[in-house]
Rosetta silent file (secondary structure, phi, psi, omega in degrees, C-alpha in Angstrom):
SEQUENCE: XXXXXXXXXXXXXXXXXXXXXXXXXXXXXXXXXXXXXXXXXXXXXXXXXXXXXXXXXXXXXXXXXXXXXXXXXXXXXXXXXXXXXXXXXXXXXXXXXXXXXXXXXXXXXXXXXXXXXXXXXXXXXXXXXXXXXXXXXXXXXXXXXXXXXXXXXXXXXXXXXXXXXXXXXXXXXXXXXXXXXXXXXXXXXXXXXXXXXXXXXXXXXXXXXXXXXXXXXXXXXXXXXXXXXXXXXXXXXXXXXXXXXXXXXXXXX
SCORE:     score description
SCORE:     0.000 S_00000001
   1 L     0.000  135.689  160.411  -15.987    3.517  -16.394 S_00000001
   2 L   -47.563  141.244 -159.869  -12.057    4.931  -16.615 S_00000001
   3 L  -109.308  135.448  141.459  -10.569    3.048  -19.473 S_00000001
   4 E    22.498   99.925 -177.254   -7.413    1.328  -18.402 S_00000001
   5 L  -112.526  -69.972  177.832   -4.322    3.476  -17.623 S_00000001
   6 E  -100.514   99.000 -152.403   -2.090    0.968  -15.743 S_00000001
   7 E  -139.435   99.014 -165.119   -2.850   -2.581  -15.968 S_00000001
   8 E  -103.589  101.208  115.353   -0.320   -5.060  -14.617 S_00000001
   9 E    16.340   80.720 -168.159   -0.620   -9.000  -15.401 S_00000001
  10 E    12.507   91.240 -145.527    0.626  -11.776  -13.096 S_00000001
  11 E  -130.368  117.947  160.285    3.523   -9.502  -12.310 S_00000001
  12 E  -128.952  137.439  167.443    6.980  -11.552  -10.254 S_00000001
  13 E  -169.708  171.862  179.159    9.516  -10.077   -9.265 S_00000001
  14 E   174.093 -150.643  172.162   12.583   -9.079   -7.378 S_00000001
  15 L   -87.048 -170.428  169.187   16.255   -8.901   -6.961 S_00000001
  16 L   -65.319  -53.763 -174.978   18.536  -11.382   -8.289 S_00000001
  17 L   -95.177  -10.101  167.670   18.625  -13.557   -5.272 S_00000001
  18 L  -146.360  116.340 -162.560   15.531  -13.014   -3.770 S_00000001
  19 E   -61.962  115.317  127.986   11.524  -13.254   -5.274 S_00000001
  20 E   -11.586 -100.640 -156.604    9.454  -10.169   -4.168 S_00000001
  21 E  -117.311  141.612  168.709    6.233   -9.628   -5.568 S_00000001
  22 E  -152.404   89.017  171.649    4.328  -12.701   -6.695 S_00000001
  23 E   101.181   56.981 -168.480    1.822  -13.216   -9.323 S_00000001
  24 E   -95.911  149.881  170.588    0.421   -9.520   -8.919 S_00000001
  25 E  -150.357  120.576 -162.656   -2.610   -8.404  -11.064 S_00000001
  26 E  -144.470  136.667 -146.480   -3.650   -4.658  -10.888 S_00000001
  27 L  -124.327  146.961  150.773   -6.041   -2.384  -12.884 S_00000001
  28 L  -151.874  141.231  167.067   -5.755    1.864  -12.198 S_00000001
  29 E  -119.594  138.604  167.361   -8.170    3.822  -14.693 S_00000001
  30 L    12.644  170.647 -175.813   -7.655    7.101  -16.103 S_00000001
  31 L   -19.699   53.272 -178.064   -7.990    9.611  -13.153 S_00000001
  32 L  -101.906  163.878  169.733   -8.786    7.123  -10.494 S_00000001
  33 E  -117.781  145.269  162.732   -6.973    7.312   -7.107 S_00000001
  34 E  -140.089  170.161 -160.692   -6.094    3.922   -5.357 S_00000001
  35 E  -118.295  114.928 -169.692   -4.540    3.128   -2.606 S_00000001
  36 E  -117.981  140.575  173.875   -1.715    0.414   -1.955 S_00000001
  37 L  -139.220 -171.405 -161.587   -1.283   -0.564    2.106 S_00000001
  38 L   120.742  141.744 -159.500    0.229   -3.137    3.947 S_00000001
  39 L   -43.871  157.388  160.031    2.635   -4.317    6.976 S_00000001
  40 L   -51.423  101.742  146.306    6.008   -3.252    6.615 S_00000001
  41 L   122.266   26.447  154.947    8.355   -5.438    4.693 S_00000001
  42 L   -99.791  -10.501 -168.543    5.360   -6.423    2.045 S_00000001
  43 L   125.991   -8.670 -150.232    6.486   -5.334   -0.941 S_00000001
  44 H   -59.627  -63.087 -178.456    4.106   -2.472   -1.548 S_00000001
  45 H   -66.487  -12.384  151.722    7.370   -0.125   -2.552 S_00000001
  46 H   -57.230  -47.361 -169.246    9.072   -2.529   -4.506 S_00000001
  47 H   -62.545  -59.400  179.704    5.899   -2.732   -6.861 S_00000001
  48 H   -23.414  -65.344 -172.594    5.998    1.211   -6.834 S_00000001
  49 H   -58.122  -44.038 -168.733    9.716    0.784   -8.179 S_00000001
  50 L   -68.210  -79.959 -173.157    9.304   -2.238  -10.913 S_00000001
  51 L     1.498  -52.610 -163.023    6.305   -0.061  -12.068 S_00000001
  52 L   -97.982    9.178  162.853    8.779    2.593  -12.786 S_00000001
  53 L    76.430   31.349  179.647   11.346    0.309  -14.332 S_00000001
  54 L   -95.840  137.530 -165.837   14.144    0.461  -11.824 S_00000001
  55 L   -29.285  -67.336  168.478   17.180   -1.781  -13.006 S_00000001
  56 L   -14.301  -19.580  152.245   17.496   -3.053   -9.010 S_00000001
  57 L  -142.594  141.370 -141.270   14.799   -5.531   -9.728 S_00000001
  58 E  -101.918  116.936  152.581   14.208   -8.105  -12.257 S_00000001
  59 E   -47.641  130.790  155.230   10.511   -9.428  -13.526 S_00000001
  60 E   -58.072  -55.416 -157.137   10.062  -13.075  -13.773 S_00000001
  61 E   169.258  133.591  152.365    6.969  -13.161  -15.312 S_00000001
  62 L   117.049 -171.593 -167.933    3.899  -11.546  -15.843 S_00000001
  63 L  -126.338  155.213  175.654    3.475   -7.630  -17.994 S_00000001
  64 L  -138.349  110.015  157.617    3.520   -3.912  -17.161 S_00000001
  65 E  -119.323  137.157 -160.943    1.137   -2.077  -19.483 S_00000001
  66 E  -127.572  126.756  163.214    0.988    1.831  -19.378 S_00000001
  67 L    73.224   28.523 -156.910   -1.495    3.786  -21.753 S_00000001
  68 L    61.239   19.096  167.087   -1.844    0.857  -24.277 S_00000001
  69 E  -108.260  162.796  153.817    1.811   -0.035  -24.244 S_00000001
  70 E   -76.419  132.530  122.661    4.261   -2.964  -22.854 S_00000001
  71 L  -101.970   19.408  175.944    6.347   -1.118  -21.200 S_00000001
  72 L   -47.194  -33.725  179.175    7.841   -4.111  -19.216 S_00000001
  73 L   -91.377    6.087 -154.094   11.118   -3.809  -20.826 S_00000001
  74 L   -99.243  162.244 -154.891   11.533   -0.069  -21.285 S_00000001
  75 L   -79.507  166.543  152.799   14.360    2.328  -19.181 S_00000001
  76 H   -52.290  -69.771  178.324   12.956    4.423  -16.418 S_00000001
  77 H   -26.659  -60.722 -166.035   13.388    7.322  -18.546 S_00000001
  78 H   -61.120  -31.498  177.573   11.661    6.320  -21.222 S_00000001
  79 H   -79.514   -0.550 -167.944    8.492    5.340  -18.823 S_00000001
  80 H  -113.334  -21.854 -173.183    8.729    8.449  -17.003 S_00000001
  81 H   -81.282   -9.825  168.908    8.908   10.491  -20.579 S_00000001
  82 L  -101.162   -2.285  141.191    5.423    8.367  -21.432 S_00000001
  83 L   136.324   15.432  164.776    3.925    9.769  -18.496 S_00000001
  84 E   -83.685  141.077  177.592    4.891    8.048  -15.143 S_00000001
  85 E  -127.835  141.713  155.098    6.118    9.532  -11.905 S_00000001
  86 E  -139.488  135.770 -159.170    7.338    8.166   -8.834 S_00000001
  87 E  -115.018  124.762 -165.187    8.221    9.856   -5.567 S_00000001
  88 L   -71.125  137.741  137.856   10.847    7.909   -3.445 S_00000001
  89 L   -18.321  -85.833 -159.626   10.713    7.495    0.585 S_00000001
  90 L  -111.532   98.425 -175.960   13.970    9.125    0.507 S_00000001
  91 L   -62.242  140.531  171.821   14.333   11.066   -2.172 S_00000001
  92 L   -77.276  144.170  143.989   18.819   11.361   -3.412 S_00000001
  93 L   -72.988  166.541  150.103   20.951   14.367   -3.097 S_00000001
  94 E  -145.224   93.020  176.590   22.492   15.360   -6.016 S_00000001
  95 E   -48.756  127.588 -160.712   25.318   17.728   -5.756 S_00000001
  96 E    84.016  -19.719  161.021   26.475   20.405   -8.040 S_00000001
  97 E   -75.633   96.005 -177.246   23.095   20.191   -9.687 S_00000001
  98 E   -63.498  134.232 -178.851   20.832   23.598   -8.895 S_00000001
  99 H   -57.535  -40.782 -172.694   17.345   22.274   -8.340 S_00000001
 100 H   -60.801  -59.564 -166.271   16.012   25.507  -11.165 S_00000001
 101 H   -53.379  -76.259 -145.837   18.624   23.745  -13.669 S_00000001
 102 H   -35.711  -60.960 -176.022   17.316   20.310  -12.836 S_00000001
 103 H   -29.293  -65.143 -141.694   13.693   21.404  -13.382 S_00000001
 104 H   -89.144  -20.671  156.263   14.181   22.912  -16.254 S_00000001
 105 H   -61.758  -53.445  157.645   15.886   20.168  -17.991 S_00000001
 106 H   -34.354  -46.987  172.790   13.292   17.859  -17.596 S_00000001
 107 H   -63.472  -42.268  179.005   10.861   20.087  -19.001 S_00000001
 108 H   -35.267  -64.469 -179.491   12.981   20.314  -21.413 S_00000001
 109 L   -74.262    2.666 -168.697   13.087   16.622  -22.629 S_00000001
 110 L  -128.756  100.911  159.753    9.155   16.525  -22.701 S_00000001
 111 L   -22.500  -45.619 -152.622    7.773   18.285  -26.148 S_00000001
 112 L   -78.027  -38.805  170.245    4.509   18.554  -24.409 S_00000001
 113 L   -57.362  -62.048 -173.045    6.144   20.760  -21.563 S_00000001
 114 L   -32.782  113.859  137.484    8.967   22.864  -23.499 S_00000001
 115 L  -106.545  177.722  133.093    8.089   26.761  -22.913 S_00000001
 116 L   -13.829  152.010  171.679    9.810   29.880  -22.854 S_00000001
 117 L   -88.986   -6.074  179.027   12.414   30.335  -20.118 S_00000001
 118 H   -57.114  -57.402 -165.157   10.143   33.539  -19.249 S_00000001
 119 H   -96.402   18.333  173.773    7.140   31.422  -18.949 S_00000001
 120 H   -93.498  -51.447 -167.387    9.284   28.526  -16.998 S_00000001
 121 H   -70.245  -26.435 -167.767   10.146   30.857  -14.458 S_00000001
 122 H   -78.796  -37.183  165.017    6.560   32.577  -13.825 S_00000001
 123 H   -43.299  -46.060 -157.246    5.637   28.622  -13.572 S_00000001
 124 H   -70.189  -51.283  161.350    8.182   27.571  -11.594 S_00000001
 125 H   -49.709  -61.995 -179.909    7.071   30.640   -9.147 S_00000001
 126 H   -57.247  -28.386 -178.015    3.637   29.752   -9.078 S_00000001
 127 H   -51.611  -68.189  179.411    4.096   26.217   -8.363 S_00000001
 128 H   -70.375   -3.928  173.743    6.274   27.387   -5.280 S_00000001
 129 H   -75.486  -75.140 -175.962    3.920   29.879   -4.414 S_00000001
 130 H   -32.668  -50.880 -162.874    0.954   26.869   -3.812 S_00000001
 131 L  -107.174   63.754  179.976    3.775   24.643   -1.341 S_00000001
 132 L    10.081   46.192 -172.728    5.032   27.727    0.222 S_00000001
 133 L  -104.463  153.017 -175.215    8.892   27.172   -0.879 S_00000001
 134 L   -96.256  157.760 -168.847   10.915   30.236   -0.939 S_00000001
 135 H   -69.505  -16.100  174.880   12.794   31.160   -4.135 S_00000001
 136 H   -82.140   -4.450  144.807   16.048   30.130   -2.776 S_00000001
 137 H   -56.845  -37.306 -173.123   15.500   26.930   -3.379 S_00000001
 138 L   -60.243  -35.204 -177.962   15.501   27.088   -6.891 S_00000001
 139 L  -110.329   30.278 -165.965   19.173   27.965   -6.673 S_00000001
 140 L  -102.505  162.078  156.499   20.427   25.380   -3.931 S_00000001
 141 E   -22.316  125.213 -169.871   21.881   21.686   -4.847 S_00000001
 142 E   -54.191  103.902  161.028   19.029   19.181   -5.967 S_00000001
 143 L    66.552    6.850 -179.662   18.138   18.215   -2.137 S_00000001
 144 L   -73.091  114.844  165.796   21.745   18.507   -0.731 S_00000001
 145 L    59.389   41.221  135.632   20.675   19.393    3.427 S_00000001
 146 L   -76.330  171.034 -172.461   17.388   19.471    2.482 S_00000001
 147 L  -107.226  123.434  162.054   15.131   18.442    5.455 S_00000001
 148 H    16.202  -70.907 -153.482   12.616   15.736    5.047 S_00000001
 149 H   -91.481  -13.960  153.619    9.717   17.632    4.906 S_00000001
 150 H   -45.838  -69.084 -153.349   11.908   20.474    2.121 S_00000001
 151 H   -65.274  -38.435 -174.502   12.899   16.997   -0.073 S_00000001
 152 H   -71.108  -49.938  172.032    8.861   16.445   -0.198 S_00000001
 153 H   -53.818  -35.194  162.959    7.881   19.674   -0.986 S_00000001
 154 H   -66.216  -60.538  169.892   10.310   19.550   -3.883 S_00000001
 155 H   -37.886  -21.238 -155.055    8.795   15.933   -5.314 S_00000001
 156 H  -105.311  -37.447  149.470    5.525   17.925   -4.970 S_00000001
 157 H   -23.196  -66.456  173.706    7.226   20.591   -7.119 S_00000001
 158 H   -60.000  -70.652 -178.045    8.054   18.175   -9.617 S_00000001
 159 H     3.081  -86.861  167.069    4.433   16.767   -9.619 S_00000001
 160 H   -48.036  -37.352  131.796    2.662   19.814  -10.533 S_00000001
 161 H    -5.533  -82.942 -174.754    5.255   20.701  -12.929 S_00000001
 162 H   -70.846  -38.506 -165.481    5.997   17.402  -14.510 S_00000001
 163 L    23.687   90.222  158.544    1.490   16.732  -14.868 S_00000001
 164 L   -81.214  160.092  151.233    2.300   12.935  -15.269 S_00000001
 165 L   -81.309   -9.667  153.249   -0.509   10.636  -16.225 S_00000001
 166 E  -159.775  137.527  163.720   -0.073    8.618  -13.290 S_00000001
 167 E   -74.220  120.521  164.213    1.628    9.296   -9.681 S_00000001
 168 E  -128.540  111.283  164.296    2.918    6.761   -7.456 S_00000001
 169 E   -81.257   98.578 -157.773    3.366    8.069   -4.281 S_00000001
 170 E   -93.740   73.866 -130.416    5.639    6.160   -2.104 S_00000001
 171 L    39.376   59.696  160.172    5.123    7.100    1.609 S_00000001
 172 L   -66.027  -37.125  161.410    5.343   10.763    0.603 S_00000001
 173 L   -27.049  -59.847 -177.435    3.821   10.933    4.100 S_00000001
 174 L   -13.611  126.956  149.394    7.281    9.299    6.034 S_00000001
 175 L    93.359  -50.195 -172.674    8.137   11.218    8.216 S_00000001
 176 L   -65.328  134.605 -156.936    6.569   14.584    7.868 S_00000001
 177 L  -103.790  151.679 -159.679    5.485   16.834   11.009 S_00000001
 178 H   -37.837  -51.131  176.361    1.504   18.331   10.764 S_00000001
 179 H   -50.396  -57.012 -174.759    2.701   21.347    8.817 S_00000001
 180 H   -63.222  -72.933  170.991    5.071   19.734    5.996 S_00000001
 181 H   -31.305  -56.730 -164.746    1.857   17.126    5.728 S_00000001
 182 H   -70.776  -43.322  179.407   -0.541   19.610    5.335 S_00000001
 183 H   -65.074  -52.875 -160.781    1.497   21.397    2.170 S_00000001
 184 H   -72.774  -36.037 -173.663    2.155   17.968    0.483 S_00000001
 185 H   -57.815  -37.267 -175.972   -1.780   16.967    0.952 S_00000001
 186 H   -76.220  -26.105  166.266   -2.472   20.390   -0.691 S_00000001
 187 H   -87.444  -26.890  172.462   -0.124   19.703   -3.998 S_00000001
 188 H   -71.422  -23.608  179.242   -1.396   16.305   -4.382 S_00000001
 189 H   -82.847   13.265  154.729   -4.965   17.563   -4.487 S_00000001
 190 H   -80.009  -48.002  157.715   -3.771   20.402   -7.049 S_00000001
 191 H   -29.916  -47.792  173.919   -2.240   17.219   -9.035 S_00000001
 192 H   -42.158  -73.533 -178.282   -5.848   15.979   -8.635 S_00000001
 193 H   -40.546  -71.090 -164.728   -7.848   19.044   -9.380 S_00000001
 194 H   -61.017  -32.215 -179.718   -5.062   20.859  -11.943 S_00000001
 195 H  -137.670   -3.418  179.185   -3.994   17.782  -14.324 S_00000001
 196 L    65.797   16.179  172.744   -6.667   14.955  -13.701 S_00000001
 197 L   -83.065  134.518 -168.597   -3.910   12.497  -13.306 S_00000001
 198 E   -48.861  138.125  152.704   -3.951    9.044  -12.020 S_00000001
 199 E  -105.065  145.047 -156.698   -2.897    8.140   -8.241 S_00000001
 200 E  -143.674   91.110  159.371   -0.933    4.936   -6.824 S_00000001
 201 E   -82.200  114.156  144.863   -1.002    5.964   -2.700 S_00000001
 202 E  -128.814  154.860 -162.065    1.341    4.181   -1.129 S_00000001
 203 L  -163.629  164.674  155.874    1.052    4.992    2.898 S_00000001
 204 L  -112.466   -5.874 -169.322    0.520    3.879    6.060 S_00000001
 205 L  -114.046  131.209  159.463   -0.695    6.946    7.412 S_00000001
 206 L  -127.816   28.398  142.194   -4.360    7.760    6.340 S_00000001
 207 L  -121.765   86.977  176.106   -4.267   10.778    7.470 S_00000001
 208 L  -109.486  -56.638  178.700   -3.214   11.796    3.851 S_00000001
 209 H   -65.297  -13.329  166.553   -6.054   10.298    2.537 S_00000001
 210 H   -25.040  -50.245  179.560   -8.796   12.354    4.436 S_00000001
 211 H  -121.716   49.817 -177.784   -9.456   14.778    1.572 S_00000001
 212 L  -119.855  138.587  162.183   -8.788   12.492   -1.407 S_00000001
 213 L   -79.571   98.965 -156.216  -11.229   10.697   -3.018 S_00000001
 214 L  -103.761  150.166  171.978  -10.407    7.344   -3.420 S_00000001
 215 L   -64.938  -71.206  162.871  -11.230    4.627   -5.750 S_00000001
 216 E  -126.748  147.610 -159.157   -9.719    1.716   -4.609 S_00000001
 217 E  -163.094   91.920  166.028   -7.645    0.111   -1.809 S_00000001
 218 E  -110.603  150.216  179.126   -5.592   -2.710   -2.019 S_00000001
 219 E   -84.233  154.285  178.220   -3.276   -4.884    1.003 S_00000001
 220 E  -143.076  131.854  157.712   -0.546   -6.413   -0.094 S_00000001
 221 E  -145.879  143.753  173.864    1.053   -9.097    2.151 S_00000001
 222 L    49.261   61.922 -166.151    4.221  -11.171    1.702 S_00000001
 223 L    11.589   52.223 -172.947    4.111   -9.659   -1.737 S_00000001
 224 E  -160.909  124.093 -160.634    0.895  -10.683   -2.915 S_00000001
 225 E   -61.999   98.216 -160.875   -2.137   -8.647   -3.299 S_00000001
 226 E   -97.589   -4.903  174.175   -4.515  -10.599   -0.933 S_00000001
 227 E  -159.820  153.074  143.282   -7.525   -7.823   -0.924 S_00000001
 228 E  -175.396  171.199 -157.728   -9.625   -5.416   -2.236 S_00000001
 229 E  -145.722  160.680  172.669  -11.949   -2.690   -1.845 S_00000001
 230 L   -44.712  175.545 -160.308  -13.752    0.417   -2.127 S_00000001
 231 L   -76.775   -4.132 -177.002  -12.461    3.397    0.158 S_00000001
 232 L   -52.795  -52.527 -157.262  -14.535    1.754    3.179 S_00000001
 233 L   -63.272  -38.091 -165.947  -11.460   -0.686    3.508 S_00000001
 234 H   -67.842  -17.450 -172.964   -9.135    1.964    4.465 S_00000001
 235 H  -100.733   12.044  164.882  -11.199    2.815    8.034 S_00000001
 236 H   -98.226    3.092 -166.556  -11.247   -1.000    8.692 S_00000001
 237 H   -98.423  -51.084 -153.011   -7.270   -1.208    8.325 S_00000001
 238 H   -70.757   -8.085  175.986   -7.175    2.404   10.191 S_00000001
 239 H   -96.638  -54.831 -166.695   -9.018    0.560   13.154 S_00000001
 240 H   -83.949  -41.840 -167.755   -7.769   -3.210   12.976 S_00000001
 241 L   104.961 -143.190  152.366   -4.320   -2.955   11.361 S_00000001
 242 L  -101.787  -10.635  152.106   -3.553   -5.817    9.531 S_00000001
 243 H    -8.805  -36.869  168.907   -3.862   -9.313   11.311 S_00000001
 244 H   -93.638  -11.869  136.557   -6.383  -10.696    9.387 S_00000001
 245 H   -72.617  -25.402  169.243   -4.881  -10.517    6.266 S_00000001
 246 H   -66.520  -41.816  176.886   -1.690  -11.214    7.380 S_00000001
 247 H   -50.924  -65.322 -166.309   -3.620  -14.441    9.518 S_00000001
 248 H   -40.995 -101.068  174.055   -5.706  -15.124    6.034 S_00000001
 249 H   -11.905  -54.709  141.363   -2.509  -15.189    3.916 S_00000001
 250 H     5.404  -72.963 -154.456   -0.992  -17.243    6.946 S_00000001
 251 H   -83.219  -16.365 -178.098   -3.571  -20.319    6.216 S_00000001
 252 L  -108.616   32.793 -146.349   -3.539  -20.162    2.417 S_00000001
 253 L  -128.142    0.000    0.000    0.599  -20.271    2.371 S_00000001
């Protein structure tokens, strides 16, 4: 059995004025992939964020342990420099920043990472070689009038790059037309293959999930994890929706 990677504890939470997530408790081991689904508007990307520590929502109660740490209280930075990633819906511009600079600072800040700038660049190339991006990305504005399915291929950039110990993928999917899909499905399974790193899918679309091997698959409604299952569960959602967990939840409210 995968020993423990992420392991979150009757986990509440939310903004200041309004409670979220409630009373969550969630296991991911070493290279496992799981799966988070659920209606719109359950919470599944809020957990994705508190996971990742961002300051926009507050814990209540309950633990975030990553790798044999707390990290409940620690900055995003610090949780992303211990081995977390997370790729936004909607990824920010950031202007004045060259995406090559960006990169390479990051790398930068991670011991484990730091190369040559020689052997940065033939990386940096290969990387973009795998998601077909042309080299002139590398010198444009982090994501300024990028396109959707451009801002994904860059997160997928980082990915492969970055080789966190665990990915949370937050609708990486959103959005994306068969082609742009088809690139991002091909860097997360080089993330798979290439660093053996943990996955946190969250999607509504499954088909992203097609050539992934998945572990687990839990619903989240009204921000509380009300099921799970093996990878079976994903073609009984992809048939039924969600109505019966959403009913189910309903009756125990």
């Amino acid at each position: 059995m995968a020993s423990q990677l992420l392991s979150i504890s009757g986990l509440s939470a939310g903004t200041e004025d309004k409670p979220i997530l409630h009373d969550i408790d969630l296991e991911v081991g070493a290279g496992q992939t799981h799966v988070l689904m659920g209606p719109n508007g359950a919470g599944k990307s809020t957990l994705g964020h508190v996971i990742m520590g961002d300051p926009s929502y507050r814990v209540s109660s309950g633990s975030i342990a990553f790798d044999g740490e707390d990290v409940t209280s620690l900055s995003p930075d610090k949780r992303s420099l211990a081995g977390i990633f997370l790729s936004y819906q909607a990824p920010v511009e950031v202007p004045g920043v060259p995406l090559y600079s960006f990169l390479r600072t990051i790398c930068q800040m991670r011991p484990e990472l730091k190369m040559t700038a020689r052997r940065f660049r033939e990386r940096v190339a290969q990387i973009s070689e795998q998601l077909d991006m042309d080299d002139a990305f590398l010198t444009r504005e982090l994501n300024v009038g990028f396109s959707g399915g451009e801002k994904k291929k860059v997160e997928m950039l980082q990915l492969l790059l970055l080789r966190p110990k665990l990915a949370i993928l937050d609708e990486t999917d959103s959005g994306l037309d068969v082609d742009a899909l088809s690139i991002v499905s091909r860097g997360i399974e080089a993330y798979r293959s290439e660093c053996d790193g943990a996955l946190l899918m969250i999607t509504h679309n499954t088909r992203i999930l097609e050539r992934l091997d998945v572990d687990r698959t839990h619903v989240m409604v009204r921000g509380r994890l009300v099921a799970e299952g093996p990878a079976s569960l994903i073609e009984e959602i992809d048939s039924n929706g969600f109505a019966r967990f959403e009913s189910e939840q309903i009756a125990e409210a």
